[in-house]
C-alpha positions as CSV (number, residue, x, y, z in Angstrom):
1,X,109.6,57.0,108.4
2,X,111.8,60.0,106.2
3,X,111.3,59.7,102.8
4,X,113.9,59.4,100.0
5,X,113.3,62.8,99.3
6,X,113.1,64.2,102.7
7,X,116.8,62.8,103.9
8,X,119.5,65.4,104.6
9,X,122.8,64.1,103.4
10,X,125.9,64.4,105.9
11,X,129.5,63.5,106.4
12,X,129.2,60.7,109.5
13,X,129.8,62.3,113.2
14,X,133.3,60.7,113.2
15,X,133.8,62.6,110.1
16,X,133.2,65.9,111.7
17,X,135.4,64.9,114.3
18,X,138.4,64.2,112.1
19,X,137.6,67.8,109.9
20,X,137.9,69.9,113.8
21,X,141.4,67.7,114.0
22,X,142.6,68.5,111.1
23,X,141.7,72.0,111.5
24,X,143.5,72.3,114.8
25,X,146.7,70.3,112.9
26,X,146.6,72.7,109.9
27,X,145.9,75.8,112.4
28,X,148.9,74.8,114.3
29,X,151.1,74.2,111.2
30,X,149.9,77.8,110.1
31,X,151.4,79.1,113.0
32,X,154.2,77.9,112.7
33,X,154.5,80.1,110.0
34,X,154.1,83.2,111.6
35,X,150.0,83.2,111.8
36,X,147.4,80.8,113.5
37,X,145.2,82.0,110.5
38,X,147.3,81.3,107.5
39,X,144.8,83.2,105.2
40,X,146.0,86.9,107.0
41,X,149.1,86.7,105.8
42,X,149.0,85.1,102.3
43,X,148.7,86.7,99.2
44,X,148.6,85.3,95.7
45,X,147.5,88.1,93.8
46,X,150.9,87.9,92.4
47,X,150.2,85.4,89.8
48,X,151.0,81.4,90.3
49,X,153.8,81.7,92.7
50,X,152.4,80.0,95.5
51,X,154.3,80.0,98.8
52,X,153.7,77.7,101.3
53,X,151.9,80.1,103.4
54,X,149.7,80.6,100.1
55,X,148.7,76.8,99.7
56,X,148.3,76.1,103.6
57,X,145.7,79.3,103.5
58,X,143.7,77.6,100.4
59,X,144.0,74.5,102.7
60,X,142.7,76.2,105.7
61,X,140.0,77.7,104.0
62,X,138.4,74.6,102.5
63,X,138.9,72.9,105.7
64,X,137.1,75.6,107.4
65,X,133.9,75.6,104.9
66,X,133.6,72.0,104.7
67,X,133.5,71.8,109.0
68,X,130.8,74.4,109.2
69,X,129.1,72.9,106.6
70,X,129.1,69.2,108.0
71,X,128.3,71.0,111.3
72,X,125.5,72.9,109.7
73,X,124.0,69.4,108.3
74,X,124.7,67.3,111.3
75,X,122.3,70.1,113.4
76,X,119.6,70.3,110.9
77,X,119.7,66.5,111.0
78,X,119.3,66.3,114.8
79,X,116.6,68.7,115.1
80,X,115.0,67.1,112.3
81,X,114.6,63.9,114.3
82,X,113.8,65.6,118.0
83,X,110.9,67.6,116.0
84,X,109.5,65.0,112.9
85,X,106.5,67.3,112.6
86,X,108.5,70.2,111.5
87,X,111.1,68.7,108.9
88,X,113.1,71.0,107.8
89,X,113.1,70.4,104.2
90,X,116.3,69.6,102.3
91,X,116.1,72.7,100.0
92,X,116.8,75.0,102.8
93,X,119.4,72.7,103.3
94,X,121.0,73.2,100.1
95,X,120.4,76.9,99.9
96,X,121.9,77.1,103.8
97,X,125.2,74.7,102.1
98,X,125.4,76.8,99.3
99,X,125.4,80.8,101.4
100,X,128.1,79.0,103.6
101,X,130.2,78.0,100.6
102,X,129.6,81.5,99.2
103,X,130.2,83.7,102.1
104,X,133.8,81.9,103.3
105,X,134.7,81.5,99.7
106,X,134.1,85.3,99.4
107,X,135.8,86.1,102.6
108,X,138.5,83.5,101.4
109,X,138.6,85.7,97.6
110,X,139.1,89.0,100.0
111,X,141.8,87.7,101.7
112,X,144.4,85.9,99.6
113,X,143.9,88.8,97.0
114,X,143.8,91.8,98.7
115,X,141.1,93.3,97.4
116,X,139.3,95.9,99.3
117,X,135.8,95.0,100.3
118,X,133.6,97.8,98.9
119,X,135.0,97.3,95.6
120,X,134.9,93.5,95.4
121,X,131.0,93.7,97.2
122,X,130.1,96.1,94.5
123,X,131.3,93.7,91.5
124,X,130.1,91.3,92.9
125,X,126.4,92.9,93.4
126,X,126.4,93.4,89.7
127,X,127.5,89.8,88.6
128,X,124.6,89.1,91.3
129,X,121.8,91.2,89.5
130,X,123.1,90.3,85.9
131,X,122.8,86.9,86.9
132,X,119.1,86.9,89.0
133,X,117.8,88.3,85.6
134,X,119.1,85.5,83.1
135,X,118.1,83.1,86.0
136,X,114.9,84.4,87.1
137,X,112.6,81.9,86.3
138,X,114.8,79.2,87.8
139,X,115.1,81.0,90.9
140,X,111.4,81.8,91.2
141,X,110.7,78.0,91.0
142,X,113.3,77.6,94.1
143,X,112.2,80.1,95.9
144,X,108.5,78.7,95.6
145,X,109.7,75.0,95.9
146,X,110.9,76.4,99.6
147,X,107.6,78.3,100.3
148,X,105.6,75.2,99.2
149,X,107.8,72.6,101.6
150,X,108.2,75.3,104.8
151,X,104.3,76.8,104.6
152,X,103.5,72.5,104.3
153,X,101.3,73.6,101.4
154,X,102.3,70.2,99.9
155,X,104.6,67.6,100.3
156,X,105.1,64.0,98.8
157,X,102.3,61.6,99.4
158,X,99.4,64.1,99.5
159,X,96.6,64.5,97.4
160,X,95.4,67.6,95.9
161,X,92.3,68.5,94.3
162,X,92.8,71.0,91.5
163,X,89.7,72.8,90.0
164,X,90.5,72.3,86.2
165,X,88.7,74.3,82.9
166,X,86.2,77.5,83.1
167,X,83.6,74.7,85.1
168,X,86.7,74.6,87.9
169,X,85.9,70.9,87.4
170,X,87.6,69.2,90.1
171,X,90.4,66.6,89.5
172,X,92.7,64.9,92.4
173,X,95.9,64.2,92.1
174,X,99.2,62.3,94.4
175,X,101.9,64.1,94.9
176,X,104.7,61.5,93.7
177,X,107.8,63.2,93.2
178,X,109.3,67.3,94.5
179,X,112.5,68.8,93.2
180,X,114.2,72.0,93.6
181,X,111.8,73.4,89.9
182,X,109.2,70.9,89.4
183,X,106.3,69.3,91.6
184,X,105.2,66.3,89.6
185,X,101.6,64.6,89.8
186,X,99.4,61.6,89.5
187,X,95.7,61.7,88.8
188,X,94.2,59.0,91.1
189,X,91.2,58.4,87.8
190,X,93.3,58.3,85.2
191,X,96.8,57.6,86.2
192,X,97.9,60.4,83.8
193,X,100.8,62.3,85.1
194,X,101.4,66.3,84.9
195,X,104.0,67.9,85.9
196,X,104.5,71.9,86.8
197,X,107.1,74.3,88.1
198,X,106.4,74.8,91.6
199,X,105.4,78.8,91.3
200,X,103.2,77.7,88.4
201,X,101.9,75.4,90.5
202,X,101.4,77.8,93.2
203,X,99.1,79.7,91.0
204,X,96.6,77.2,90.5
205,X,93.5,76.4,92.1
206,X,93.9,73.5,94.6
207,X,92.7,72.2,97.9
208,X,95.0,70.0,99.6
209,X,92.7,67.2,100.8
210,X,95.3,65.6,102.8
211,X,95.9,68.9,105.0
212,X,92.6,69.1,106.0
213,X,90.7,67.6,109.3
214,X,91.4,64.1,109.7
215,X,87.7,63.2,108.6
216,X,87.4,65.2,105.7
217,X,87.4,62.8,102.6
218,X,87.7,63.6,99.0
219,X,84.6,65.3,97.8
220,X,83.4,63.9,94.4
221,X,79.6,64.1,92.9
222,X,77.9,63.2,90.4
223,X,74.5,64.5,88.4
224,X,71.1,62.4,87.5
225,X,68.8,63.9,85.0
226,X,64.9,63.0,85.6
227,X,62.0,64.4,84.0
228,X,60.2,67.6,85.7
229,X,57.2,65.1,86.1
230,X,59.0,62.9,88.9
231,X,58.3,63.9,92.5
232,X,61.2,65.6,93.6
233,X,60.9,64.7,97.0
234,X,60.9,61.3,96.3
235,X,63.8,61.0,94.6
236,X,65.6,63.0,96.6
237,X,64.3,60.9,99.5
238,X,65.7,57.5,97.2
239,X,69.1,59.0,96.6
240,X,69.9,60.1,100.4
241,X,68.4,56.4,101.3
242,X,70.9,55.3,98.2
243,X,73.7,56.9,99.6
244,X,73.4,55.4,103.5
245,X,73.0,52.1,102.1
246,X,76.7,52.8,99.7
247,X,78.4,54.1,103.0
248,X,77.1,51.3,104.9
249,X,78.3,48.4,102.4
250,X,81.7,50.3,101.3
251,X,84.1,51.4,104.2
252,X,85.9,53.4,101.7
253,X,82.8,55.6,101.6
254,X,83.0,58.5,104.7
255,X,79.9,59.3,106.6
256,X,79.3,62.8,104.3
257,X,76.8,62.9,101.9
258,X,74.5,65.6,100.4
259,X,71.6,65.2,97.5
260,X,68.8,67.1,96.4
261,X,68.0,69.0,93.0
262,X,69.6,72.0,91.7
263,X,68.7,73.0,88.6
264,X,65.8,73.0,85.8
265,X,66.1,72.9,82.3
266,X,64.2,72.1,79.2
267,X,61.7,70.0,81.5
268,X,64.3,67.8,82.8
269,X,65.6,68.7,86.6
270,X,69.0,68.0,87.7
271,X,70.0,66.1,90.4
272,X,73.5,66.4,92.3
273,X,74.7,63.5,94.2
274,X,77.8,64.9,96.7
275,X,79.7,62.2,98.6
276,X,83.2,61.6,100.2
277,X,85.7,58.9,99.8
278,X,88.6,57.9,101.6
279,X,91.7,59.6,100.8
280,X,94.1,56.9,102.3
281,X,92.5,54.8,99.4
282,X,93.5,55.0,95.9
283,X,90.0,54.4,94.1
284,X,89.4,56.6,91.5
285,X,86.3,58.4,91.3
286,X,84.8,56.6,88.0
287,X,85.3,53.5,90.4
288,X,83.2,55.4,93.4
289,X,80.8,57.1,90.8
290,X,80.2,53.5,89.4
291,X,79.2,52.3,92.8
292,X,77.0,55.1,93.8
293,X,75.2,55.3,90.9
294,X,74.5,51.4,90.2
295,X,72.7,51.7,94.0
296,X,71.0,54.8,93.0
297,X,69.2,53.8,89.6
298,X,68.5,49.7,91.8
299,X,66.6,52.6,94.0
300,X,65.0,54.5,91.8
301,X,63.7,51.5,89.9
302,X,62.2,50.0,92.9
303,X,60.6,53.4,94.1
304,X,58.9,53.5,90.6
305,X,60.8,56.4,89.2
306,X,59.7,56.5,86.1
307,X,63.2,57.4,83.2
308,X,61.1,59.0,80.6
309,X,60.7,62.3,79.5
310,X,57.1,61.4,79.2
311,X,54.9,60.1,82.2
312,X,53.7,57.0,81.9
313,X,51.5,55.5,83.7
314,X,53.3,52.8,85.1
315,X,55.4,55.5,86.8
316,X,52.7,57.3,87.9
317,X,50.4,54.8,89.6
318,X,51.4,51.7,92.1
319,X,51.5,49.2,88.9
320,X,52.4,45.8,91.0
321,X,53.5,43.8,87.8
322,X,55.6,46.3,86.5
323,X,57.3,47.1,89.5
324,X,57.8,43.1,90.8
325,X,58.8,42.5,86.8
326,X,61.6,45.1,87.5
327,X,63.1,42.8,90.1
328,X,62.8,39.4,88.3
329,X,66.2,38.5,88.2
330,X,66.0,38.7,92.0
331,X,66.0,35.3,94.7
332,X,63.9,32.7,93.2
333,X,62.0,34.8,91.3
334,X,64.8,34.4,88.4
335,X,63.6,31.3,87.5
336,X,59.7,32.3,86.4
337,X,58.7,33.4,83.2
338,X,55.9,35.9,82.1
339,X,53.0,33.6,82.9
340,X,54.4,33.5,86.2
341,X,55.0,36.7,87.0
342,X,51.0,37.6,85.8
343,X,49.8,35.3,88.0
344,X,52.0,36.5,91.0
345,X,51.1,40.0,90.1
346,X,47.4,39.3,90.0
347,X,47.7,37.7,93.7
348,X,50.3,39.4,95.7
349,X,49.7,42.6,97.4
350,X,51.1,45.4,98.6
351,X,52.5,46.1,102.0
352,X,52.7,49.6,103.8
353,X,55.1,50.1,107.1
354,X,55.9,53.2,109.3
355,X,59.0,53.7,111.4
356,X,59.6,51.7,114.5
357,X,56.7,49.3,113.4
358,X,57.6,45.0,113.7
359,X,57.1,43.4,109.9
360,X,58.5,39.8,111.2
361,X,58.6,38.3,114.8
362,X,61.4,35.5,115.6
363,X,60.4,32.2,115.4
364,X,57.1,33.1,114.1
365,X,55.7,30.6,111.2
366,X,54.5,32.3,108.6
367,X,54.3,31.6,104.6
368,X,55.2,34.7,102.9
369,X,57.8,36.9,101.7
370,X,58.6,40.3,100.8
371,X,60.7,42.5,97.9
372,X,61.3,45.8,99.7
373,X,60.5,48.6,97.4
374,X,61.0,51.8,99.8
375,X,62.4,52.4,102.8
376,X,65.0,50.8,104.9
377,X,64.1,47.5,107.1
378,X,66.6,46.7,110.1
379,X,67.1,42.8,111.4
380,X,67.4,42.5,115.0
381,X,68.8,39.4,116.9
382,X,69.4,39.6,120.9
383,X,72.7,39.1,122.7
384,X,73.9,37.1,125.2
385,X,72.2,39.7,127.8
386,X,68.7,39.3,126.2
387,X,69.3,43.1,124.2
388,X,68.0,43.6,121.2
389,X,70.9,44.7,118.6
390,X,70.7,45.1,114.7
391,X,72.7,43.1,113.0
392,X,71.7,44.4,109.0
393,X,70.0,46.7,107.1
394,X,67.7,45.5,104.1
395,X,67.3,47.7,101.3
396,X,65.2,48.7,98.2
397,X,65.6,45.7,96.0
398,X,66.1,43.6,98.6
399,X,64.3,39.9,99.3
400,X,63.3,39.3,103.3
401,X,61.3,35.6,104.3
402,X,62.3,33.5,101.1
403,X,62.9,30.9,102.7
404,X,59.7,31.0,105.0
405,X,57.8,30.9,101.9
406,X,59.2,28.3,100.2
407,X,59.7,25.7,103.2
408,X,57.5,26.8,105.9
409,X,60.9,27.2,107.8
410,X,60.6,29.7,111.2
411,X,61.2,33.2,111.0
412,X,65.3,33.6,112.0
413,X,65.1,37.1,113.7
414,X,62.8,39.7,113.9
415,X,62.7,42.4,111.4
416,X,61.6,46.3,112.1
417,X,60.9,48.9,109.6
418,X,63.8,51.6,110.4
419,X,61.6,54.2,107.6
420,X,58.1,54.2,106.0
421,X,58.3,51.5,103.5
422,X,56.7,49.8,100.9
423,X,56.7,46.3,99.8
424,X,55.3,43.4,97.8
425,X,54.1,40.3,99.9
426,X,54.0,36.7,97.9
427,X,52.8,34.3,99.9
428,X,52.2,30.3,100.0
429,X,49.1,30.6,98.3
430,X,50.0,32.4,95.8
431,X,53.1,29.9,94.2
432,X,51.5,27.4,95.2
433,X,49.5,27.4,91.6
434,X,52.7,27.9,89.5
435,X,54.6,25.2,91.9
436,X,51.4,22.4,91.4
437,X,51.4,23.6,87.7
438,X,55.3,23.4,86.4
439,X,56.9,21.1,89.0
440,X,59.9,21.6,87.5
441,X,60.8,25.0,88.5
442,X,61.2,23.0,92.6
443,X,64.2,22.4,91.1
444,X,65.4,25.3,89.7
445,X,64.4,27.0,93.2
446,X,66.6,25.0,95.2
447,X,69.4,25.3,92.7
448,X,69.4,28.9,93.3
449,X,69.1,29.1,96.8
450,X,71.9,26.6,97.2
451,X,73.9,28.2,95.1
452,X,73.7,31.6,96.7
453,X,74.2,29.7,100.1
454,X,77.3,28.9,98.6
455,X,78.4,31.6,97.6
456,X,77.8,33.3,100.6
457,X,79.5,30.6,102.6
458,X,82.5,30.8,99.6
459,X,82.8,34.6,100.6
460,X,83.2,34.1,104.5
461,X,85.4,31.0,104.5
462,X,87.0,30.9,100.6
463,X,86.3,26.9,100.6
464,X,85.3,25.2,98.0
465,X,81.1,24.2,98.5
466,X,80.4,22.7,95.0
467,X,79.5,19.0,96.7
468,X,77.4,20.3,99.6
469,X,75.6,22.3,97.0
470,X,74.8,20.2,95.5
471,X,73.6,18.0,98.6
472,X,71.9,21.4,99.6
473,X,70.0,21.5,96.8
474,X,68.5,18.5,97.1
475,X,67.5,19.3,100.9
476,X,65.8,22.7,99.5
477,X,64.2,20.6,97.3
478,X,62.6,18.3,99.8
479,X,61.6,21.0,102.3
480,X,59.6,22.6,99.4
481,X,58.1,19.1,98.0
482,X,56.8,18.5,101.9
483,X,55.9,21.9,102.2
484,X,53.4,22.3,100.0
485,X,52.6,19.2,98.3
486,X,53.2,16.8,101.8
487,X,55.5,14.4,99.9
């Protein structure tokens, strides 16, 4: 597809046909009058008598500029379409439009006056130089506009990073709009628009992201400040686990991804967070920042990292209440209060798995739960020729067996730790207390669950599910009643 921009205007090929006709027509007229080329023998230095001869020469002429010209645009044209990949950009165009017109009008000037050559090419040369001096600047700008469209250092649609301020802070832009002095652009955060003449422009300090290898993404990052007390090699264990569970969820997200700390200060060390995004995509990078760093401080709440300058000892020991209170608002567990969490805290345990080892077995009954802390867990289902295959990835924060707790149902597929990971088990016998004590919250379970069933059924298919969860809920809520109070 040739953009607006990119088109080469021409006269139509039945257009140049007509000009080469009428150039044969006039060139026979012209001879006629004693010369094929009427322009050798007229001559109206004279003043405003114009002969015949005189105003078929003038005719001639024109004719003659106009027919190379359309010629000159109709080949451009053709190559441009036998070889897309090497456009010829319309500037050239111009500037080729504009020496034709120049050199035949000279030649023309030569002619019909008389003048001899030397003299009018030295005139000329100092009109030329007077004239590049007042226009300089102007010219400059054309002359980079052409090096900036022939080199393919940037052309309309592209993005370009620029490296902005004495911090070289990087900022991308879209190339919206090119003309002969200005390259005008759109910052993909903002939406602000700048505009620059193109050999300003060429001075700056830009990557053009589109011009690179097919894979390479925009490069964006992002800092996290922690206390010198946190293990470093946690966290940056948490953020690289952070960042493969962003790229995983968001396809916008490329495959690239670097973290680890690089600087201390005032007790606090500095944590960069590098990343690439898809440049076909117009997010802007608050949007991407956003993203990555909700899933980062989910992670680092779950591994225990503890926010405050000072340690604490909840951040420095395995405190199980404060870290399953730090996940309340997750699954079921939304819908206990303090007392509830206590006694879960005082009952549930802690669960330690390395790589490659089996936390869940298909089909399996089994009454328990667990909120993944650390780590990465991988669910496995086989195919139709018996194979094992992964279908998700659960991650820190993350709730695996709910509904084997609450219903006794059968584990659905068999789950494998894909890291070392922690967790926190609940099992039957330790809601069964809060369950027998506040019958209510049954309920309030299966309301949850059902909802979220919903939801999740709303997200695949975009029906409407408010009736059957309703109806849902009430099956949720029998399960559980038969479950652990056999009613």
């Amino acid at each position: 597809m040739v953009l607006k921009h990119e088109k080469v205007f021409a006269l139509p090929k039945w257009a140049l046909i007509l000009l080469i006709v009428l150039n044969l027509v006039v060139a026979g007229y012209a001879y006629t009058l004693g010369n094929i080329f009427a322009f050798v023998e007229a001559d109206i230095s004279d003043g405003f008598e114009f002969s015949v001869i005189d105003i078929t020469a003038v005719v001639q002429i024109l004719l003659i500029a106009l027919t190379v010209d359309t010629a000159f645009r109709r080949t451009i044209i053709n190559l441009n379409r036998i070889n897309p990949e090497k456009r010829i950009p319309t500037i050239i165009v111009s500037a080729g439009s504009l020496i034709i017109y120049s050199l035949i009008g000279l030649g023309g000037f030569i002619l019909l006056y008389d003048h001899e050559l030397s003299g009018l090419l030295a005139a000329s040369g100092g009109l030329g130089l007077g004239l590049g001096y007042v226009f300089r600047d102007r010219i400059a700008d054309i002359v980079a506009s052409v090096s900036l469209q022939v080199d393919g250092l940037a052309a309309l649609g592209d993005y370009i990073v620029i490296f902005e301020g004495d911090e070289r802070i990087p900022e991308t832009y879209e190339v919206i709009q090119m003309e002969h002095r200005l390259i005008t652009l759109k910052g993909t955060t903002y939406g602000l628009i700048k505009k620059f003449y193109n050999n300003k422009f060429l001075e700056l300090d830009y990557i053009n992201v589109t011009k690179q290898e097919p894979n390479r993404g925009f490069r964006r990052h992002l800092t996290i400040s922690l206390g010198s007390h946190c293990d470093s090699e946690k966290v940056t264990e948490i953020l690289n686990l952070a960042m493969e569970c962003v790229i995983s969820k968001n396809t916008f997200f490329r495959k690239w991804y670097l973290c680890g700390p690089t600087e201390l200060e005032g007790g606090h060390v500095e944590y960069m967070v590098r990343y690439e995004s898809d440049p076909s995509l117009e997010y802007p990078k608050d949007l991407t920042n956003r993203i990555v760093l909700n899933t980062i401080m989910r992670f680092l709440k779950a591994g225990a990292i503890d926010f405050t300058d000072i340690p604490s000892e909840a951040g420095a020991q395995l405190d199980l209440k404060n870290r399953l209170t730090a996940f309340a608002s997750l699954g079921f567990l939304v819908v206990l209060n303090e007392e509830d969490l206590t006694h879960l805290a005082q009952h549930a345990h802690f669960v330690r798995t390395s790589v490659g080892e089996q936390l869940i077995t298909k089909g399996q009954e089994a009454y328990s739960m667990y909120l993944l802390l650390e780590g990465r867990l991988e669910v496995k289902v086989p195919n139709a020729e018996g194979k094992s295959i992964t279908v998700a990835s659960i991650w820190p924060g993350d709730i695996v067996g709910e509904m084997s707790l609450l219903t006794g149902a059968p584990r659905s597929a068999d789950v494998f730790s894909a890291s070392s990971a922690l967790m926190i088990e609940i099992e039957k016998d330790d809601i069964y207390p809060i369950l027998e004590r506040r019958p209510q919250l049954i309920q309030n379970i299966s309301d949850v669950l059902a909802q979220r069933a919903a939801h999740n059924e709303r997200v695949k298919s975009g029906a409407d599910q408010d009736k059957s969860t309703s109806e849902n809920s009430k099956n949720i809520a029998k399960k559980i009643l038969k479950f652990f109070f056999n009613k």
